[in-house]
C-alpha positions as CSV (number, residue, x, y, z in Angstrom):
1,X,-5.1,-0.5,22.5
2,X,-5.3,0.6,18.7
3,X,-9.1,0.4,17.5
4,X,-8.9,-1.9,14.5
5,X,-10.3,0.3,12.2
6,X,-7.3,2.7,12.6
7,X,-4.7,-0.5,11.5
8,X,-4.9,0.0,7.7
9,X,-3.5,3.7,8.6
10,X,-1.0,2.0,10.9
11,X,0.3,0.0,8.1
12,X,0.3,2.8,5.7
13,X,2.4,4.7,7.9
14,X,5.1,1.5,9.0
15,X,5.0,1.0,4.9
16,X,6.2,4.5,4.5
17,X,8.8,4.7,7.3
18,X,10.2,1.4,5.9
19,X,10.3,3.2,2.5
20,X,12.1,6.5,4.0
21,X,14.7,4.3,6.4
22,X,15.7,2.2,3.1
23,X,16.0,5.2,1.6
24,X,18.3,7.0,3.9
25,X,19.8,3.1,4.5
26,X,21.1,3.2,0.9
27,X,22.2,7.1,0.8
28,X,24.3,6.2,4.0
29,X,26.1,3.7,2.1
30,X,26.6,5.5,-0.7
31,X,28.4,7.6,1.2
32,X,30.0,5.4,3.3
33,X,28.3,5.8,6.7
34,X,28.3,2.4,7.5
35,X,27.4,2.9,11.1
36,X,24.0,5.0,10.0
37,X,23.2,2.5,7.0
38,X,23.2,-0.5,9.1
39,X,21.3,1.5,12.0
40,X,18.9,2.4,9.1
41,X,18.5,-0.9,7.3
42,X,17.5,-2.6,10.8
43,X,15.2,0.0,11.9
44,X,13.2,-0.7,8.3
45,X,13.5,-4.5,9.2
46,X,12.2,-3.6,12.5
47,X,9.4,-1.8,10.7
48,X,8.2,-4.0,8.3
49,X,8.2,-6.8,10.8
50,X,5.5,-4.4,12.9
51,X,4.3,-3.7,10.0
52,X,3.5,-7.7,8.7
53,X,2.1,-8.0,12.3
54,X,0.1,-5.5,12.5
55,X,-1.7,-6.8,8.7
56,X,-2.0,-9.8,10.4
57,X,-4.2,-9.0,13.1
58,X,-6.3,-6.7,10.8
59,X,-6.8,-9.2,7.9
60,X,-7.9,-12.1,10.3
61,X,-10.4,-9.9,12.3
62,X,-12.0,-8.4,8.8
63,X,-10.6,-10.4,6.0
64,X,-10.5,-9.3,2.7
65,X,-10.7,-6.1,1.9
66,X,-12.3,-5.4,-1.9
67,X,-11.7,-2.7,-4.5
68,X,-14.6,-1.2,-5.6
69,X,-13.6,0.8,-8.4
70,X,-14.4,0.2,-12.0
71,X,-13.3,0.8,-15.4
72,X,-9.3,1.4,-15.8
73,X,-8.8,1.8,-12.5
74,X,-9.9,-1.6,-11.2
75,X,-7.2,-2.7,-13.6
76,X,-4.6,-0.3,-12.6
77,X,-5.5,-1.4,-8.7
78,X,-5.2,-5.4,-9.9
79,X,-1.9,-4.9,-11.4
80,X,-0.3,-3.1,-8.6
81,X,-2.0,-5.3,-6.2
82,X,-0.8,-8.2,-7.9
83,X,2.7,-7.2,-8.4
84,X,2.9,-5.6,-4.7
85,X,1.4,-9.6,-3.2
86,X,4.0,-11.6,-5.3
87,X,6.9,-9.2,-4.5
88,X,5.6,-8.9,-0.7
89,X,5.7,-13.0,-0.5
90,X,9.5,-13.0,-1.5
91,X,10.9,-9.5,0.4
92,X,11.3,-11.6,4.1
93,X,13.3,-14.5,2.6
94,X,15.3,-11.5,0.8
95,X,15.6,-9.4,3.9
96,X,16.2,-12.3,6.2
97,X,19.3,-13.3,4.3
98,X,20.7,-9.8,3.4
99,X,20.3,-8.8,7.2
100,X,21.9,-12.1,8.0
101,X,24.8,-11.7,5.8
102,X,25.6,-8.6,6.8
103,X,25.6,-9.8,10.5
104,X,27.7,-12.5,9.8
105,X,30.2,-10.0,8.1
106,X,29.8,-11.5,4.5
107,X,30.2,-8.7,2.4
108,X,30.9,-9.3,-0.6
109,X,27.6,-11.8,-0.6
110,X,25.5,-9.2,1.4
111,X,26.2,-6.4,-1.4
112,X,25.5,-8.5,-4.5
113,X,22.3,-10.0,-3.0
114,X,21.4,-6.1,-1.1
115,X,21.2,-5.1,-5.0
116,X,17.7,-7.4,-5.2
117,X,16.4,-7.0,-2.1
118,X,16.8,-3.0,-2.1
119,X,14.9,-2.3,-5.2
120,X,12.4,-5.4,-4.3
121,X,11.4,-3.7,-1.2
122,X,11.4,-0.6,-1.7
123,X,9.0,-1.2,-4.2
124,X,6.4,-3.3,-2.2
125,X,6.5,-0.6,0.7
126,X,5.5,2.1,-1.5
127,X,3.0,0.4,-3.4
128,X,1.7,-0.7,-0.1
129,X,1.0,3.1,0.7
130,X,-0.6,3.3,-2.9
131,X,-3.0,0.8,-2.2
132,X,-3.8,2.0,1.1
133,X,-4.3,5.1,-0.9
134,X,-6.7,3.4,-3.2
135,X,-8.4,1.3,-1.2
136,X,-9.3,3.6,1.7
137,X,-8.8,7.5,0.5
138,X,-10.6,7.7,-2.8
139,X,-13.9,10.5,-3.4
140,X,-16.9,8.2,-3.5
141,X,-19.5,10.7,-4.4
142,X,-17.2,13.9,-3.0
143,X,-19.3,16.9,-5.0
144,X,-22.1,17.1,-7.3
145,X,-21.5,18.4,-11.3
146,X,-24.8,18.8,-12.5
147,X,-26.5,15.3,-12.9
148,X,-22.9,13.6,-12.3
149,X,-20.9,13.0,-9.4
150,X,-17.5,12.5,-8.6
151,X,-15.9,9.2,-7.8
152,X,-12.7,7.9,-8.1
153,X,-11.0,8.1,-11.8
154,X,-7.4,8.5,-11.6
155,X,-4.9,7.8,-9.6
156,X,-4.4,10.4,-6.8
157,X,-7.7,12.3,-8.4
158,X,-11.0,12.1,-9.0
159,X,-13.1,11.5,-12.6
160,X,-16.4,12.2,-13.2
161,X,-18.8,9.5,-14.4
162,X,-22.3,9.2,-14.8
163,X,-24.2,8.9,-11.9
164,X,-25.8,5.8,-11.9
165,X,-30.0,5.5,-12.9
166,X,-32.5,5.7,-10.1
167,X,-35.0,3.0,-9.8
168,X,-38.2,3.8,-10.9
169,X,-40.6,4.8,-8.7
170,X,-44.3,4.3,-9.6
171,X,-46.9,6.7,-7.6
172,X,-50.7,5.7,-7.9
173,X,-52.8,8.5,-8.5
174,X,-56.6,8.3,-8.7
175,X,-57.7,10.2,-11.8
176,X,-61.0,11.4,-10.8
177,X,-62.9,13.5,-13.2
């Protein structure tokens, strides 16, 4: 049995493999291996169905997982994570019916709506790994400059900001003579 705390790198990993199969899915076809794209393209449905399974199970035994960055970052984590949950909500209708065409041996259909779904999700699976990235892989207080330490800033990098005031502590002293 996976230990839950080892799922978000699970999904990280089935995002990426779904990312590198579409990938090779869409070279394949480019180049006319029709035997390899379709092997590819079902392997990365295969995926991403483990993959929404496995998110599942995590985000109903911990729930909701929150960013705590600040500043620019926050905002550059709520735009991808926005863009990533609307996308995400649409790519298995989009899959499901380019899978299914191609099955069926529509074509012609299966190529004009393969041109959306591609692109659609390829995106969410690699801005799945970025968030992963985000969420669980960034320098909280990694080293020590001087009075400041170093927390996350940038994507893929750390920033330094200031480190944030101690409380004040008050010490009682007799004074004596």
């Amino acid at each position: 049995m996976i230990p839950l705390t080892a799922l978000p790198t699970l999904n990280a990993t089935l995002n990426a493999t779904s990312a590198c199969l579409l990938t090779a899915g869409f070279v394949a076809i480019r180049r006319r291996r029709v035997a390899v794209h379709r092997a590819c393209m079902i392997a990365a449905f295969v995926t991403s169905v483990l993959f929404l399974v496995s998110y599942i199970v995590y985000h109903l035994q911990v729930g909701t997982t929150r960013f705590p960055g600040q500043g620019w970052v926050r905002g550059l984590y709520l735009g991808i994570l926005g863009t990533h949950t609307v996308l995400a909500a649409i790519v298995p209708l989009l899959a499901i019916a380019t899978l299914v065409l191609a099955l069926r041996g529509r074509f012609d259909r299966h190529r004009r709506l393969a041109r959306w779904t591609l692109p659609v999700w390829l995106y969410v699976s690699v801005t799945g790994v970025v968030i992963y990235v985000m969420l669980y892989h960034r320098p909280e207080t990694a080293s020590r400059v001087g009075s400041e330490d170093r927390v996350w800033g940038a994507v893929g990098g750390a920033g330094v900001v200031p480190r944030p005031a101690e409380p004040a502590r008050q010490t009682f002293r007799s004074v004596e003579g």
